[in-house]
Structures are given as structure tokens and as C-alpha cells.
C-alpha positions in Angstrom: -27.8 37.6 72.0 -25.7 34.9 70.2 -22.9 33.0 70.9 -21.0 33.8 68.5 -18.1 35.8 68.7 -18.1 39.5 66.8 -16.0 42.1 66.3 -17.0 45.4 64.6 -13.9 47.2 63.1 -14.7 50.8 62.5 -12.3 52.0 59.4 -11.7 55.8 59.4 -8.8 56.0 57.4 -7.8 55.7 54.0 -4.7 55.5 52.3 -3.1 58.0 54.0 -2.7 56.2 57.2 -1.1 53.0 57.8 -3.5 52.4 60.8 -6.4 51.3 58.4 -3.9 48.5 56.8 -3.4 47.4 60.7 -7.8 47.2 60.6 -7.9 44.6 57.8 -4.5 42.8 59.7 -6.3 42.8 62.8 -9.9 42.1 61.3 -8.3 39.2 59.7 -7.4 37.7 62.9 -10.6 37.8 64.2 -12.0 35.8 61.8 -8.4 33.2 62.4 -9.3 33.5 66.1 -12.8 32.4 65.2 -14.7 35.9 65.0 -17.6 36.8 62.7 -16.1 40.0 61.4 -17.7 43.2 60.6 -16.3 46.5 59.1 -17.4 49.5 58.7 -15.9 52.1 56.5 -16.4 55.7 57.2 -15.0 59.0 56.1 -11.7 58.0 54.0 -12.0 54.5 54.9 -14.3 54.4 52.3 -12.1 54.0 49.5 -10.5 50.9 50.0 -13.3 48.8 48.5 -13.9 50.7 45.7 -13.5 48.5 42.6 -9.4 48.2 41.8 -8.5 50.6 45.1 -7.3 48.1 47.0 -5.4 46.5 44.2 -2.8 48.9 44.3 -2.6 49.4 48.4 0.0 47.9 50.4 1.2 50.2 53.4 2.2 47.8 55.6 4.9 45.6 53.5 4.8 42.8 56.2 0.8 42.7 56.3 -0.4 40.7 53.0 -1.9 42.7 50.3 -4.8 44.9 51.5 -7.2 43.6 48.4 -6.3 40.0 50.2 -7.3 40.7 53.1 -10.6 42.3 52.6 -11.3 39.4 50.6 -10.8 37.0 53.4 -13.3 39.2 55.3 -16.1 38.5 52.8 -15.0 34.8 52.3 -15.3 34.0 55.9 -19.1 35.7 55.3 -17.9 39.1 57.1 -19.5 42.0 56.4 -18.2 45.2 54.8 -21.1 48.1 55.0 -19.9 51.5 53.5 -21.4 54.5 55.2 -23.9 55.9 52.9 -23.2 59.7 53.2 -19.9 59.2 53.3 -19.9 57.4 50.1 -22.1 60.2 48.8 -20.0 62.9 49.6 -17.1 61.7 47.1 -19.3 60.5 44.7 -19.6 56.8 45.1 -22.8 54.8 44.7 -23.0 50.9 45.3 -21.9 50.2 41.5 -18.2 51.9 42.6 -17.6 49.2 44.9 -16.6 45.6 45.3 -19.1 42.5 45.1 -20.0 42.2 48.4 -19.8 45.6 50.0 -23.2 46.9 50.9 -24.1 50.8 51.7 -25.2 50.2 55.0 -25.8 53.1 57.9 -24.7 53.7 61.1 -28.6 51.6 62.6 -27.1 48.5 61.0 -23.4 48.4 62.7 -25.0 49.5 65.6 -27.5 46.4 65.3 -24.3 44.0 65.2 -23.0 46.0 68.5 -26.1 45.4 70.3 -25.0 41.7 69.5 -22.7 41.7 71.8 -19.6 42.7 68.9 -16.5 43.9 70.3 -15.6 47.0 69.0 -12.6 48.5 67.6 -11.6 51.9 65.8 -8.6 52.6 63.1 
């Protein structure tokens, strides 16, 4: 197990629900509070790094812009893995999202957990 400190922040909303702005606010202070930050998007979540979604998203008007702060999550060398069936359900493959984002399972966030990540769900 690493040193390092990890967070996993599971995304099950969209943007319908101002708790999955608060994931990307709270992800983003992991990585200020010195985390390595992964998310995982599943059901709804999922569309917030399609390409331009985020653009337009702001449901929190004191969090910074959502597009922002996802990409502090991949500047800070975060990771975003989408859900693969849940993409595939509304019709996304990887070319639908952000640079970056990679259609990763369930195996894979569960790898970063066995890390030792602290775990949090929106």
C-alpha cells in the first residue's frame, strides 16, 4: 500500500442534483489538501465529461465552474474513469468524452480502494 493519500469520489448524479457539483468542490480539495484524486462517474454522473457538458453546468454559483474543476482533477494527474455500461446505456463511447476521461469499470476503482483511498459517494 502507498503512502500517498487517495480519495475515490463516486459521482451518481448529474445535472439534476446539486450534490454532484459539491463532488468536484470536495474532490478539488482533496487534491489542495494534498490527495491523489479519483472519480468515478456512474449512472447520470456520467454526463458531466462529455465533451462541452460541463461547459454550460454551474449549480452551485459559489463553487467555480464545474468544467474548471474537473479540469483541475486531471491537471493534478487525477483520474476520471466513466462506467462502461453506464456510458453504454445512453449511448456514449470514449470519443463522446473529454481528453483524459477513460471508460474504466468497477475492478479498476476498486483497485485504487484496495490502495488504501478514502471513499466518498454524491
Amino acid at each position: 500500500m502507498s503512502d500517498a493519500k487517495k480519495l475515490v469520489v463516486v459521482v451518481t448524479n448529474g445535472f439534476n442534483d446539486e450534490r454532484a457539483s459539491v463532488a468536484w468542490s470536495i474532490a478539488n480539495g482533496g487534491i489542495a489538501s494534498g490527495f491523489k484524486v479519483t472519480m468515478f462517474l456512474v449512472s447520470s454522473g456520467v454526463d458531466w465529461v462529455r465533451r462541452k457538458a460541463a461547459e454550460v453546468a454551474r449549480l452551485n454559483p459559489l463553487d467555480p465552474p464545474v468544467k474548471d474543476m474537473i479540469q483541475t482533477v486531471l491537471d493534478s494527474g487525477g483520474t476520471i474513469m466513466v462506467c462502461p455500461p453506464c456510458a453504454k446505456v445512453r449511448g456514449y463511447d470514449q470519443s463522446d468524452f473529454i481528453d483524459g476521461v477513460q471508460l474504466a469499470g468497477s475492478v479498476a476503482m476498486l483497485g485504487v480502494v484496495s490502495e488504501g483511498a478514502h471513499t466518498l459517494t454524491f
